[in-house]
C-alpha positions in Angstrom: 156.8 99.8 102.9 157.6 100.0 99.0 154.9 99.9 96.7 155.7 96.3 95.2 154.6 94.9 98.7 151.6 96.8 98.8 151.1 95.3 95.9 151.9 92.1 96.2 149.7 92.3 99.3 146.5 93.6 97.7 146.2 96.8 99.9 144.7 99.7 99.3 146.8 102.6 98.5 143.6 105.3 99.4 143.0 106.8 103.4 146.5 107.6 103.9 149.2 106.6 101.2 148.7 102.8 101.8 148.9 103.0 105.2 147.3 99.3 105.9 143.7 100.3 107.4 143.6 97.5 110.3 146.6 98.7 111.9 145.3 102.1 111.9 141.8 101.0 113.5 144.1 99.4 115.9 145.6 102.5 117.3 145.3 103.4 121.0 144.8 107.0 120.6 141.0 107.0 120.9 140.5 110.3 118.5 142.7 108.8 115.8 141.1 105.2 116.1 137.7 107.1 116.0 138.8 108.9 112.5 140.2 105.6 111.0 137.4 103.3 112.0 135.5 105.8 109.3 137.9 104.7 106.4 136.9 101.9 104.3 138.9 99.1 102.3 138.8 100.2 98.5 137.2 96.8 97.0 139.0 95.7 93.8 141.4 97.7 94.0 145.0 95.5 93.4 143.0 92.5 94.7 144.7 88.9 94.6 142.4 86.4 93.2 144.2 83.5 92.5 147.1 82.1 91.0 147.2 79.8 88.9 150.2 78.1 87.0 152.6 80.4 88.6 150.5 83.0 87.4 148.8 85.9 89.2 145.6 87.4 88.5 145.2 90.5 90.2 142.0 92.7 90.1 142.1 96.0 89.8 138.2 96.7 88.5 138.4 99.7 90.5 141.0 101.6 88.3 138.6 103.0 85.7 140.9 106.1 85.0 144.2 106.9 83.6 146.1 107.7 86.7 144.6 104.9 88.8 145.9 102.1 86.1 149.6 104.0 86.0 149.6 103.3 89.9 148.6 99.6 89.3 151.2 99.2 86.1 153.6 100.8 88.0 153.4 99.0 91.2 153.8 95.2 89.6 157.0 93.5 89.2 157.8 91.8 86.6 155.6 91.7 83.0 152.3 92.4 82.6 149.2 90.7 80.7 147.2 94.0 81.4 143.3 93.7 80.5 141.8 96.9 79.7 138.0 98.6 78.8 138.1 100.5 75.5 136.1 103.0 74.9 134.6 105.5 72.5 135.2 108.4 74.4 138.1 110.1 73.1 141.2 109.6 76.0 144.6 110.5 76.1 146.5 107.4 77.0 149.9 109.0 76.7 150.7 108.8 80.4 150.5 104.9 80.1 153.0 104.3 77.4 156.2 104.6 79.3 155.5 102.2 82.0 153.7 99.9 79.0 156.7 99.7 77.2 158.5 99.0 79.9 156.4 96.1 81.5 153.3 94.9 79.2 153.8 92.1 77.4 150.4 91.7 76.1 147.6 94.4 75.9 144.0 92.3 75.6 141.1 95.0 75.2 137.7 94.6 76.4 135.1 96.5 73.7 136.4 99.3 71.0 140.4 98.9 70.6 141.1 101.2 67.9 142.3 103.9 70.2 144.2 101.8 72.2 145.7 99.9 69.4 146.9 103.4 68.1 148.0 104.6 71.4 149.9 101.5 72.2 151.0 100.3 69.0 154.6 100.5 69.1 155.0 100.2 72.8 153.5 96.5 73.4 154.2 93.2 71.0 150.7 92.0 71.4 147.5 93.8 71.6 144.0 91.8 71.0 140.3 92.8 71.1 138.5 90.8 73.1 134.6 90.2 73.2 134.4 89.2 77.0 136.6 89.0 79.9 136.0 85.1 79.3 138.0 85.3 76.0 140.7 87.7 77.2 140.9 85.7 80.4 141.1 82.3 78.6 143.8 84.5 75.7 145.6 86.1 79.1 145.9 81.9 80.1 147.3 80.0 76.7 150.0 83.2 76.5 153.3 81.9 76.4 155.3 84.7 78.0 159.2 84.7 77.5 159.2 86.0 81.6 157.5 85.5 84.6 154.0 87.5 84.2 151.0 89.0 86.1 147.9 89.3 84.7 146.2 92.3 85.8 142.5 93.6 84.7 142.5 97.6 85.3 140.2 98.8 82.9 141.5 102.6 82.5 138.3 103.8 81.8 134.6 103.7 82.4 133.4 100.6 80.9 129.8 101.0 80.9 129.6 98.1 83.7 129.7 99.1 87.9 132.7 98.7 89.0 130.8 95.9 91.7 130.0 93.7 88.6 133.6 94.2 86.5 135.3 93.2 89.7 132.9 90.2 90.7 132.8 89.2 86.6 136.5 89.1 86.7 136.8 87.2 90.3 133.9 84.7 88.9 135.8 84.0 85.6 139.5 83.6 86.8 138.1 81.1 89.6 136.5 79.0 86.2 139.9 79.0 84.6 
C-alpha cells in the first residue's frame, strides 16, 4: 500500500508502518491478535472530514512536530492549503521547505507567523496570519487555487491547545463552512 492511499484513506501510519489496525485485530493467530487488540487508532491524525466543493479538508491536529507534518505534506497529492500553529519557541523549519515548495500553495498560520513567514518566504506564494481557525478556514475556502488542492490543518508545533480540542475545533468549523 503506497502512502497516497493511506492517505487518502485517513489511516494511521503508527503500530506497524500503516499497517491498517482492523485487519490486524482480525488475525487468527491468537498471540498476535492479543498484541494488536492493544494498539489504538491515532485520532486526528490524516483524518477526512469533509469535502466540500471538490475540496478536501483533512485533519491532521495530531501532527504538532516537524517530522510528523513532513509525513502528512508528503503523503498528499496534489497542492496544499496547509494550516499551521506558530509559535514563539524558536524551531527549525528547514526540513519542511523542500516538500513546501514543492506542494503548498498557500501557508495560513494560526498565532505568531514571523518565523514561519521567514522560514517559508521564498518557498510558498501566499502565506497569511490568521487569528482563528474560523478565518483561516473561511481564507483556506474563497482561495482560488490554479490546481486541484487539499486543505490540510497540521499544526507543526505545540499550539498551546490539546490536541483533543485543535482536532474537534477544526472538525466543528469545516462542518460550518
Amino acid at each position: 500500500m503506497t502512502i497516497e492511499t493511506l492517505a487518502k484513506q485517513g489511516r494511521t501510519h503508527t503500530g506497524l508502518a500503516g499497517i491498517d489496525t482492523a485487519r490486524l485485530k482480525a488475525i487468527r493467530n491468537a498471540s498476535l491478535r492479543a498484541c494488536f487488540n492493544r494498539l489504538e487508532d491515532t485520532r486526528y491524525r490524516l483524518e477526512f472530514v469533509a469535502r466540500i466543493q471538490g475540496r478536501e479538508y483533512i485533519n491532521d491536529a495530531a501532527a504538532r512536530s516537524i517530522n510528523s507534518t513532513w509525513y502528512s505534506l508528503e503523503s498528499m497529492t496534489g497542492g496544499i492549503i496547509w494550516i499551521a500553529c506558530g509559535s514563539s519557541t524558536p524551531t527549525d523549519y528547514s526540513r519542511l521547505v523542500p516538500v513546501a515548495l514543492r506542494k503548498v500553495r498557500m501557508l495560513l498560520v494560526i498565532g505568531e507567523s514571523e518565523q514561519m513567514s521567514q522560514a517559508f518566504g521564498g518557498s510558498i506564494p501566499s502565506i497569511v496570519r490568521c487569528a482563528s481557525m474560523n478565518e483561516a478556514l473561511r481564507r483556506a475556502y474563497y482561495y482560488d487555487a490554479p490546481d486541484d488542492v487539499r486543505v490540510i490543518f497540521s499544526p507543526a508545533t505545540a499550539c498551546g491547545e490539546e490536541t483533543d480540542v485543535l482536532g474537534e475545533t477544526f472538525r466543528r468549523e469545516v462542518n460550518e463552512l
